[in-house]
C-alpha positions in Angstrom: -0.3 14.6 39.0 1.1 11.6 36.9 4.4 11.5 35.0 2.6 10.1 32.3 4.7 10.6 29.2 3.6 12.3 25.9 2.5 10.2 23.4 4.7 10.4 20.7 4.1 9.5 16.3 7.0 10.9 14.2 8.1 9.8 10.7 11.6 8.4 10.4 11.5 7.9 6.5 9.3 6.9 3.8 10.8 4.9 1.2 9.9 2.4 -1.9 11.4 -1.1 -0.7 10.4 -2.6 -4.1 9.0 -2.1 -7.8 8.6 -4.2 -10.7 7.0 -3.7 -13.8 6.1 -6.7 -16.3 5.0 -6.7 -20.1 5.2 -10.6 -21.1 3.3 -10.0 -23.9 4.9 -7.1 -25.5 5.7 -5.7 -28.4 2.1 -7.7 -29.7 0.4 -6.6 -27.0 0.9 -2.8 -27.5 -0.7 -3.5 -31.3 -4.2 -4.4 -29.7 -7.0 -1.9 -30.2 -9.0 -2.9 -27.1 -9.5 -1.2 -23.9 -7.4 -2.8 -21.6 -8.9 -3.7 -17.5 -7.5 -2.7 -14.8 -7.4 -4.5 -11.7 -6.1 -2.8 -8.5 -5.2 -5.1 -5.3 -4.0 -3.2 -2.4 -2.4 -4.3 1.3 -1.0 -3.4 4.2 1.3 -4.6 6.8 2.7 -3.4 9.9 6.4 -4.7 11.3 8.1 -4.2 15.0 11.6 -3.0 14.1 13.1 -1.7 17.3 11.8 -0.4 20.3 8.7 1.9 19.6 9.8 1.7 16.0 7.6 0.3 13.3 8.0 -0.3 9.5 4.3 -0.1 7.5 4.4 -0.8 3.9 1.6 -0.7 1.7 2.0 -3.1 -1.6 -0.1 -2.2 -4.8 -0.3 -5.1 -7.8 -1.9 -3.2 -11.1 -2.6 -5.8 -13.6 -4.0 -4.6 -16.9 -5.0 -7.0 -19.2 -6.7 -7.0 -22.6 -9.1 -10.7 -22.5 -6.7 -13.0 -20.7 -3.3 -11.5 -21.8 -2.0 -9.3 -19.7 -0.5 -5.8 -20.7 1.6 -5.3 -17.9 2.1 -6.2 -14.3 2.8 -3.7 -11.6 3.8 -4.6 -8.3 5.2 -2.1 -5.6 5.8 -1.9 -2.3 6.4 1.9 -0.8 7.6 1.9 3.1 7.8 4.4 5.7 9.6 3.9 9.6 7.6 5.4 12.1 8.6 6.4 15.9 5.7 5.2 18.0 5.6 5.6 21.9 3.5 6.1 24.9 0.3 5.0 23.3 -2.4 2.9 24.3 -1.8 -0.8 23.2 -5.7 -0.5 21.8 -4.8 2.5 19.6 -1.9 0.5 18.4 -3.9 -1.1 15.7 -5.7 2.0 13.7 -2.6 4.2 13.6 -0.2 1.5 12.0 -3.6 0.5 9.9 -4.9 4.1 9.5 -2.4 6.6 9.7 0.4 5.3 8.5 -0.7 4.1 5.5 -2.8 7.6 4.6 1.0 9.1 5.1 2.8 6.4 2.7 -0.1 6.2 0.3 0.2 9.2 -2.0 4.2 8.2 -2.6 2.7 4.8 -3.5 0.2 5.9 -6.0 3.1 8.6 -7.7 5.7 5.8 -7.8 3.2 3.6 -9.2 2.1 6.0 -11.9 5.6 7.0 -12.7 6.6 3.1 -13.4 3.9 2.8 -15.7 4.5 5.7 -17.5 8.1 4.9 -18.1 6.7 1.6 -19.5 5.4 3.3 -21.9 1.7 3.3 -21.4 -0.5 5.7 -20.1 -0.7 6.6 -16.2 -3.4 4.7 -14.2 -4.7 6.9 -11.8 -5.1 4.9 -8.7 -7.7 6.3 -6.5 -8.0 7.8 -3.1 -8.3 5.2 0.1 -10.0 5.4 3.0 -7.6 3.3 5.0 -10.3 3.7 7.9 -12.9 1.8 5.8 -10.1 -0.8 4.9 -8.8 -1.6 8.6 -12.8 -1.6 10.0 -13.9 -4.1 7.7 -10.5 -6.0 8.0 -11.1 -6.0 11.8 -14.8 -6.7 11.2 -13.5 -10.1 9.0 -11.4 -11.0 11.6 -13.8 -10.9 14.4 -16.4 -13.3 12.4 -13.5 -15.9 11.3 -13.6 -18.9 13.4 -10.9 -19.2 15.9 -8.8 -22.7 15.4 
């Protein structure tokens, strides 16, 4: 038998590390009678803190704009600290793109709503993610870049 030691994944915290919410164009803007578009840009990034520790943060940026003036400008960035030992070095790469994110996510998405809401305008809803989808085809873009 091997002393091979259990793998271990445990959530330190989950925090927001930064929000900000921008209406340049208010009080005017709030007069328009248009529907406004949305346009939801997501990311996520992975950080060696300590030993088997990790930060992962997932930024949103929600820009709502009615023809080129925008209504507001969301950006926020929610955070979590993960304990990660004793696994693989090729696993390393879906569970700080895959499941961490799916964990931080849904704090994202209610901080995000809540800002705008406080703003003053109506929630924005921002959908589910499959984070699995996101990291393949990020791996899949990386594999077909040319290497410098």
């Amino acid at each position: 038998m091997t002393d091979t030691p259990a793998a271990v994944f445990q959530i330190q915290r989950v925090y927001l590390k930064g929000a900000s919410l921008e209406q340049p164009n208010s009080p005017a803007i709030l007069l328009e009678q248009a529907s406004p578009s949305v346009d939801i840009q997501l990311g996520v990034e992975g950080t060696p803190i300590a030993d088997g520790v990790y930060e992962v943060a997932v930024t949103a940026t929600v820009h709502t704009k009615i023809e080129d003036k925008t209504v507001f400008l969301v950006e926020a960035k929610q955070a979590g600290i993960f304990e990660i030992r004793h696994l693989p070095q090729e696993q390393m790469g879906a569970i700080m793109g895959i499941a961490c994110p799916q964990i931080i996510y849904p704090y994202l998405r209610s901080n995000v709503a809540d800002l705008i809401q406080r703003g003053g305008f109506p929630p924005v809803h921002m959908s589910e993610i499959n984070f699995q989808a996101m990291y393949e085809q990020q791996q899949a873009q990386q594999a077909a870049a040319p290497t410098q």
